[in-house]
C-alpha positions in Angstrom: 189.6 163.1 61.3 186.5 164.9 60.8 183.2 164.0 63.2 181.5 164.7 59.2 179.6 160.9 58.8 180.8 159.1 55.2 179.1 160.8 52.4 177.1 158.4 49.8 176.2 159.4 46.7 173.0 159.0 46.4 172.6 160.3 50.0 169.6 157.8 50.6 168.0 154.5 50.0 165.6 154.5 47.4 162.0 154.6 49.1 160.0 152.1 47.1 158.4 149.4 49.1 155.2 148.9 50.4 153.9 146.3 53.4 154.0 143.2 51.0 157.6 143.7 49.8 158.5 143.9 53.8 156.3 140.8 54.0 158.6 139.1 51.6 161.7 140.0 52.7 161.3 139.4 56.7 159.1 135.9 55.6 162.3 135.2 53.5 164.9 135.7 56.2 162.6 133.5 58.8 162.5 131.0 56.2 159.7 128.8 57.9 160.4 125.8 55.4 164.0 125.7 56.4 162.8 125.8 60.2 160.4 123.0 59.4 162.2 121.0 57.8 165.6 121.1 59.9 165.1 123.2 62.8 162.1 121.5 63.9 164.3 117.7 63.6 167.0 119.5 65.6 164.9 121.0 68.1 162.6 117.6 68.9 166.6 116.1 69.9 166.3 118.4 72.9 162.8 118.9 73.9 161.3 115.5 72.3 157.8 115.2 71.5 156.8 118.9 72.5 157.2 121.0 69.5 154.5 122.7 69.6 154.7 123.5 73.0 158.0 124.6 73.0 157.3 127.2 69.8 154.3 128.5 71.8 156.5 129.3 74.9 159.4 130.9 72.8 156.7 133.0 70.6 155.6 135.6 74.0 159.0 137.2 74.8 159.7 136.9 70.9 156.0 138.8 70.4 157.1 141.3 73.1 160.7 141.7 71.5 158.4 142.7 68.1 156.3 145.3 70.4 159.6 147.2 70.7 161.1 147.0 67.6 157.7 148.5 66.1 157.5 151.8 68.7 161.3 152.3 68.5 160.5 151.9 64.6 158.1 154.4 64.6 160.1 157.0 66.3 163.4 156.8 64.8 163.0 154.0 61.3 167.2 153.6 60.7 168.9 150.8 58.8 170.7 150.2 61.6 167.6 149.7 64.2 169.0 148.2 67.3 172.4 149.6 66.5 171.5 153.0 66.5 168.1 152.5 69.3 170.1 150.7 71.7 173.3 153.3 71.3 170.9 156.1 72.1 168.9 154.5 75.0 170.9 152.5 77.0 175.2 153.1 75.7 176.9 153.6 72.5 179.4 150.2 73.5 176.0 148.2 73.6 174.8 149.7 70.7 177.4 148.4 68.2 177.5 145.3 70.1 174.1 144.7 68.7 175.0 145.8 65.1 178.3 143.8 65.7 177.1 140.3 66.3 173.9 140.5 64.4 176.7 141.0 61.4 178.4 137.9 62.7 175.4 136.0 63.1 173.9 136.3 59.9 177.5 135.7 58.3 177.3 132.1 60.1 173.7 131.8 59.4 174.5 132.4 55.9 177.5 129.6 56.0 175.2 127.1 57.4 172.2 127.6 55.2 174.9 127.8 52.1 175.3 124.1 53.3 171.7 123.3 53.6 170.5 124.6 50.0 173.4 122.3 48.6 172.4 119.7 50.6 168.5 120.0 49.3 169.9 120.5 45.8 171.9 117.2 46.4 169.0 115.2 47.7 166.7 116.2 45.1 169.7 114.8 42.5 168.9 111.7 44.0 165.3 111.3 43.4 165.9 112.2 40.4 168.3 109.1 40.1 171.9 110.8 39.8 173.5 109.5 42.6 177.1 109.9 41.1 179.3 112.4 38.9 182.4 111.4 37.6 183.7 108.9 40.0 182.5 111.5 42.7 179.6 109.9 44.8 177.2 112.4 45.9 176.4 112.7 49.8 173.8 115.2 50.7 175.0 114.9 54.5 178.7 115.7 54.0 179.3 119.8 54.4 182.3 119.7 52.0 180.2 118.8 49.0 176.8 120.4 49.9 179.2 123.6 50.7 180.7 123.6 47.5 177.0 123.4 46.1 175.7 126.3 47.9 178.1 128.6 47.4 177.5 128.6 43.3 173.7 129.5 44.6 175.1 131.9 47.4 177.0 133.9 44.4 173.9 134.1 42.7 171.5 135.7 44.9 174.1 138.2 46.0 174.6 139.2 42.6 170.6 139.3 42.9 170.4 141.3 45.9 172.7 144.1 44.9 169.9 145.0 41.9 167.8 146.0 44.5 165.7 145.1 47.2 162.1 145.5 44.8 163.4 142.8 42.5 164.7 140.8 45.7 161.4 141.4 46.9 159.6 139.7 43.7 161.7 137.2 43.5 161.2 135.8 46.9 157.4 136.8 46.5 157.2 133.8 44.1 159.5 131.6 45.7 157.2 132.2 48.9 154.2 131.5 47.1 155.0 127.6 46.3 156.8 127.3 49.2 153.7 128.0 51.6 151.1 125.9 48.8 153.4 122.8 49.5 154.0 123.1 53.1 150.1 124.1 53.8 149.2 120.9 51.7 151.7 118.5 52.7 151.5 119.6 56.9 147.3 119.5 56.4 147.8 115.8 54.8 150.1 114.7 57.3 147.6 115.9 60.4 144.8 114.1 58.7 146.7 110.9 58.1 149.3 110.6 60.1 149.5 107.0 61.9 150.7 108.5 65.2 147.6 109.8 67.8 147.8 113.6 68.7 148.3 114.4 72.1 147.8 117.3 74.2 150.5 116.7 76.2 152.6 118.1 73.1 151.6 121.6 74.3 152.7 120.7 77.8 155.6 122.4 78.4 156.1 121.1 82.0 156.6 117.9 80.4 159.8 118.8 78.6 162.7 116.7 80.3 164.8 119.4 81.9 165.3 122.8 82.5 168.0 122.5 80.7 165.9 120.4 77.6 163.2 123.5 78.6 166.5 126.4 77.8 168.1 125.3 75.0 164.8 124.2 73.3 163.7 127.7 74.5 166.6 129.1 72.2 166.1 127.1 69.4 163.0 128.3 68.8 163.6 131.4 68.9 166.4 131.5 66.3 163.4 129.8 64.1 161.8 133.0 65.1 165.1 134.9 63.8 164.3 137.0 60.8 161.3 138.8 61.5 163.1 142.0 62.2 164.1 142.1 58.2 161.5 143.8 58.0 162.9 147.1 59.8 166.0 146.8 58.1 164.6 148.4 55.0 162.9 151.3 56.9 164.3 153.8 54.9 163.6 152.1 51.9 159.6 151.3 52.5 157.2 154.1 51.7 156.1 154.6 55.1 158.0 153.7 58.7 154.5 151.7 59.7 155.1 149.6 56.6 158.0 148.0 57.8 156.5 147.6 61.8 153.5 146.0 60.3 155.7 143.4 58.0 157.5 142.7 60.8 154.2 141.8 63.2 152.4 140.2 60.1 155.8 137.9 59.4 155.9 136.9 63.3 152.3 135.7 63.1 152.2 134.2 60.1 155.5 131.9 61.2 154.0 131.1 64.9 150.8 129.0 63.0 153.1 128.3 60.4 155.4 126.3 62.8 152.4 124.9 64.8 151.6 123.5 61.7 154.7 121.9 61.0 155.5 120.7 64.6 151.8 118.6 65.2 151.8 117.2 61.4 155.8 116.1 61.9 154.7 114.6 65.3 151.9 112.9 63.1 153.6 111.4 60.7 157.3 110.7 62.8 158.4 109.2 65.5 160.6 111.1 68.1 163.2 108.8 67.0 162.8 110.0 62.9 162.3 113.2 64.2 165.1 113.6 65.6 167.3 111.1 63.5 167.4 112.3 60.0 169.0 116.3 60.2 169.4 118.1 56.9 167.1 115.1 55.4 164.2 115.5 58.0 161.3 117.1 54.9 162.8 115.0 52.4 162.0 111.5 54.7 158.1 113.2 56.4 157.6 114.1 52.1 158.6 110.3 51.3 155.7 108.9 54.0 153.1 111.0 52.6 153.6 110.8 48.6 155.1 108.9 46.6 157.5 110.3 43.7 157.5 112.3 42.3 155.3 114.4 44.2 157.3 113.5 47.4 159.6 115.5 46.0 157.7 119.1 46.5 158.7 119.5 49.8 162.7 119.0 49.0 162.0 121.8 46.2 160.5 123.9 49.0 163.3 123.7 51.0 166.0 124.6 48.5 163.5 127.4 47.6 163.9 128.6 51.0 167.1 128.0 51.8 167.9 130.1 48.4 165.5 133.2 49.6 167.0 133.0 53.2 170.2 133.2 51.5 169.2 136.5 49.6 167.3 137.9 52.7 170.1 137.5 54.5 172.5 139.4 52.9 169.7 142.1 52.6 169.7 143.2 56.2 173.1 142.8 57.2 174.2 145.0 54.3 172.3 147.7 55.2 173.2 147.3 58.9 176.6 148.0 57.9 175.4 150.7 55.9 174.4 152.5 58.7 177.3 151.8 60.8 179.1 153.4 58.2 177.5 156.1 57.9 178.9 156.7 61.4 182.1 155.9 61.1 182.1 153.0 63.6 182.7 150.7 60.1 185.0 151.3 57.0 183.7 153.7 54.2 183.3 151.0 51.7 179.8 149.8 53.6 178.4 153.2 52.9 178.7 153.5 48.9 175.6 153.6 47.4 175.3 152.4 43.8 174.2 155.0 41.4 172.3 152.9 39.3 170.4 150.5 41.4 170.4 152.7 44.9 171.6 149.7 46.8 174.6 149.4 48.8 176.2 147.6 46.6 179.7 146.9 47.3 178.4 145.8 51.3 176.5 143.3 49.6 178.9 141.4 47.8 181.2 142.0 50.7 178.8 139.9 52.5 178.6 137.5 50.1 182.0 137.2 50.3 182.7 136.8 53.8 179.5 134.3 54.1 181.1 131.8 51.0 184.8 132.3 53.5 183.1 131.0 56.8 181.0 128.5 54.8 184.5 126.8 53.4 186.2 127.6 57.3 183.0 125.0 58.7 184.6 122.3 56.8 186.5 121.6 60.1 183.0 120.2 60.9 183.2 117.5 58.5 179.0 116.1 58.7 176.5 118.9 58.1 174.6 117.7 60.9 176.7 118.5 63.9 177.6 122.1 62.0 174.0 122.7 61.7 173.6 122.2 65.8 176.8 124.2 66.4 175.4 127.5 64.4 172.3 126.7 65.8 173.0 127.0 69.0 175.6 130.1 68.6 173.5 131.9 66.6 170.5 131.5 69.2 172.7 132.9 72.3 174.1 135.7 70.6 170.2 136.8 69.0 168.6 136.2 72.5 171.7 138.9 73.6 170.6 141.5 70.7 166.7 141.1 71.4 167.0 141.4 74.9 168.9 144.6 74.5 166.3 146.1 71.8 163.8 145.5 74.4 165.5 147.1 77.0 166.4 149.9 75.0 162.7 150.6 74.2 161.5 149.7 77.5 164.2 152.8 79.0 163.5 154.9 76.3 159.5 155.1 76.5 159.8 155.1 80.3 157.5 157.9 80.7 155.0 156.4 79.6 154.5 154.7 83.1 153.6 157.7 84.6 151.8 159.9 81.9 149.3 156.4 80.6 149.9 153.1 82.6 148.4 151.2 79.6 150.8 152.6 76.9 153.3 151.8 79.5 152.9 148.1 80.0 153.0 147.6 76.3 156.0 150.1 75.8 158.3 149.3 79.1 156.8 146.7 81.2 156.5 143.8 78.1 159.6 144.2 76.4 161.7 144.5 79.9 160.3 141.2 80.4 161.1 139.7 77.4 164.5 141.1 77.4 164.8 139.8 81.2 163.6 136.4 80.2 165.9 136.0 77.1 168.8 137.0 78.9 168.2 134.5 81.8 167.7 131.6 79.4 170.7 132.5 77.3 172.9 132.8 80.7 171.2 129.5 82.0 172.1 127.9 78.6 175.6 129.0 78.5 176.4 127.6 82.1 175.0 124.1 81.6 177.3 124.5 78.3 180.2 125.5 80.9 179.4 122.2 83.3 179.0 119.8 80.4 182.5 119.3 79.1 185.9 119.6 81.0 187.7 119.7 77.9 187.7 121.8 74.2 187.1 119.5 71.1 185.6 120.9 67.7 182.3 119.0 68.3 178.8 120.0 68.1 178.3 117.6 71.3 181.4 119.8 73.4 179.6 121.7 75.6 182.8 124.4 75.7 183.2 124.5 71.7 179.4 125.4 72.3 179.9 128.1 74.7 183.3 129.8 72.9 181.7 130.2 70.1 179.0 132.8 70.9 181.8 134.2 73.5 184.2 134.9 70.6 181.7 136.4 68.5 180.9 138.8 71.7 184.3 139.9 72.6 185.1 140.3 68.9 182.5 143.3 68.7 184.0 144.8 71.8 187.4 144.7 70.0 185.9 146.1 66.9 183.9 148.8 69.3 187.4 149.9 70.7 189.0 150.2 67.1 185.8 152.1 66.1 186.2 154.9 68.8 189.9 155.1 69.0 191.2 155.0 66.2 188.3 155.7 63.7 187.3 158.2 66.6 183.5 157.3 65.4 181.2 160.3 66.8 178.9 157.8 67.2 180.6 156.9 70.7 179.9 160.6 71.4 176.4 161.2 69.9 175.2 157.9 70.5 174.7 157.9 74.4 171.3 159.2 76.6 167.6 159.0 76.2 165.7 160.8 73.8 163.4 162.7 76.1 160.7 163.5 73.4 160.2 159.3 72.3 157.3 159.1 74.6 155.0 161.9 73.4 156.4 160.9 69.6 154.8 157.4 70.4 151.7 158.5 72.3 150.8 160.9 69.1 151.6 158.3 66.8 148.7 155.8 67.8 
């Protein structure tokens, strides 16, 4: 074998999108209304009554986590981002670990929010007063039908998505648009009216139960924050590399107030108890107190609006992740075709597709979509916090230099992001030891604390076996090339302010 990368005809993505597009796509795969309107429920379980103090906290090291991505960004913009940054700056193993369960992530992200766009489809049947087909009673809560829902919509936006990521783009542009009216209008409403007194001891984050309440809320969060980085994803697609690092910033900005927002006017309008009670169904129950029908009914069609773009930013990304691992070798060839006609990796995305609609029907072993959503949720957070925390490290290694030649280039370069990373890695190892002491049995349960912790564990050592297959037997140059610091970052980043 050759140490010649894949070759892809065309050679390149096609460079065609401006700030906005990046906007859209990164706003897409954050999906505020889906974070509202079930992560926010979800979240309240844990922390209680201190949403918005508990989205504030997880916001700095997510803000410093964003600092990095944007210099690495501007030295190096690559599909692959923290794949190919953290393989150069800190070791090629890492490297594809990052790529690796970022892949896995999304593909159970994708199976969960397959469910969760059924389940808003479902619910909005019932407000509209079909409540059965057949002799098949429809149940917005039960993952087998809101599963087989989704993945009619999942096939759709794939099929979507492999067009391109400018009619993607569009697409989600619009579905952002109503999205944002109806979640401004109903939020502002619900902090005007809402029968329950504000409180500033909802920003008090020593007021949070536990340290343990305090972790896992802490990680919760930031998977509400997960998405941002879409953004640099389509670096070599966007016109310009500072395109993509200044979709990414806007998008992480625009979601902190958006979820500020949404935690005071749910704390408003619900108690801790409805708050935390009503799951998948939490925006359809605060839209019910504030309207009646059938505009009660806007926020559910936000939500499925959401779901749907999450669905289609989602694939997005992870495609061209794997493109770019296949371009090295450390993935199969098939991730690095390049359609002729629409300059998309093409056959990656409906391979994604494909794998996300298989996962989504394997989670039927979870048989209520409320205990699946907490058991991706909480998965999915550890195994992000793992692949921010190594981003920021890579950066903050890479830029070193910068310590000595301009101490204020260097805080923001090295000193922020090593604390983010440092901080993200301490609450996910807190997190996964409390999950460790809180069973002493396994049981498929989202309330097993070891069903918990194997999951994100399996998804981990399942990169390192594909890492070993990937530089022995594919004998990936990557494990070669990848490794040591490029010297020149800092005095690339210092002339690029």
């Amino acid at each position: 074998m050759t140490d010649k990368p894949y070759t892809v005809d065309p050679p390149e993505l096609r460079k065609s999108l401006g700030v906005l597009d990046g906007v859209a796509v990164a706003a897409s795969s954050t999906a505020a209304t889906t974070s509202i309107g079930i992560g926010l429920g979800v979240t309240a379980g844990v922390v209680g009554l201190h949403l918005p103090a508990i989205m504030l906290l997880a916001f700095l090291p997510v803000l410093g986590i964003a600092g990095a991505y944007s210099r690495l960004n501007r030295v190096e913009p690559n599909a692959g981002n923290g794949y190919v940054w953290v393989g150069r700056s800190l070791n090629p193993w890492l490297g594809f670990l990052v790529g690796w369960v970022n892949i896995v992530a999304t593909v159970a992200f994708l199976a969960y929010t397959t469910a969760v766009t059924g389940s808003a489809m479902l619910q909005l049947a019932g407000e509209a007063g079909v409540h059965r087909v057949g002799g098949l009673a429809l149940d917005p809560g039960s993952t087998a039908q809101t599963t087989a829902v989704g993945i009619v919509v999942l096939i759709a936006v794939t099929l979507t998505a492999v067009t391109g990521i400018r009619t993607a783009a569009r697409l989600q542009t619009g579905l952002l648009v109503f999205e944002y009216v109806v979640l401004l209008g109903f939020c502002g409403y619900g902090i005007v009216t809402g029968p329950h007194p504000f409180s500033l001891s909802w920003f008090d984050p020593f007021a949070i139960p536990s340290a343990t309440a305090l972790a896992q809320g802490l990680l919760l969060s930031v998977f509400c924050y997960w998405g941002f980085e879409a953004a640099f994803s389509v670096n070599e697609e966007v016109r310009e590399p500072r395109d993509a690092s200044r979709a990414g910033l806007i998008t992480l900005v625009t979601m902190l107030g958006l979820f500020l927002l949404g935690s005071v006017a749910f704390q408003r309008v619900l108690s801790e108890r409805e708050l935390a009670g009503h799951g998948a169904e939490g925006l359809a129950f605060f839209g019910d107190r504030l309207a009646a029908q059938p505009w009660a009914a806007l926020p559910l069609v936000a939500l499925m609006f959401s779901a749907m773009a999450s669905l289609q930013a989602g694939v997005i990304p992870t495609a061209r992740g794997m493109f770019a691992m296949s371009r090295d070798r450390t993935l199969g060839p098939v991730w690095a075709r390049v359609s002729p006609r629409y300059g998309t990796p093409a056959a990656g995305t409906l391979l994604i597709g494909a794998m996300a609609t298989a996962v989504a029907v394997l989670a039927l072993v979870i048989p209520r979509l409320a205990d699946m959503i907490m058991a991706t949720v909480n998965a999915v957070g550890i195994v992000v916090a793992l692949s921010y925390a190594l981003t920021a490290l890579a950066a903050a290694v890479r830029f070193r230099a910068l310590l000595r030649e301009d101490w204020r280039q260097g805080v923001r370069a090295v000193v922020l992001p090593a604390l983010s990373a440092s901080a993200l890695l301490g609450l996910g190892g807190y997190l996964g030891w409390s999950f460790y002491t809180s069973a002493d049995h396994f049981e498929v349960s989202a309330d097993n604390g070891w069903f918990l912790l194997t999951t994100p564990l399996a998804m981990i050592a399942s990169g390192f076996a594909a890492a070993a297959w990937a530089k022995y037997v594919r004998r990936s140059p990557y494990f070669r090339t990848g490794a040591g610091t490029d010297a020149d970052a800092p005095q690339l980043l210092t002339t690029s302010n």
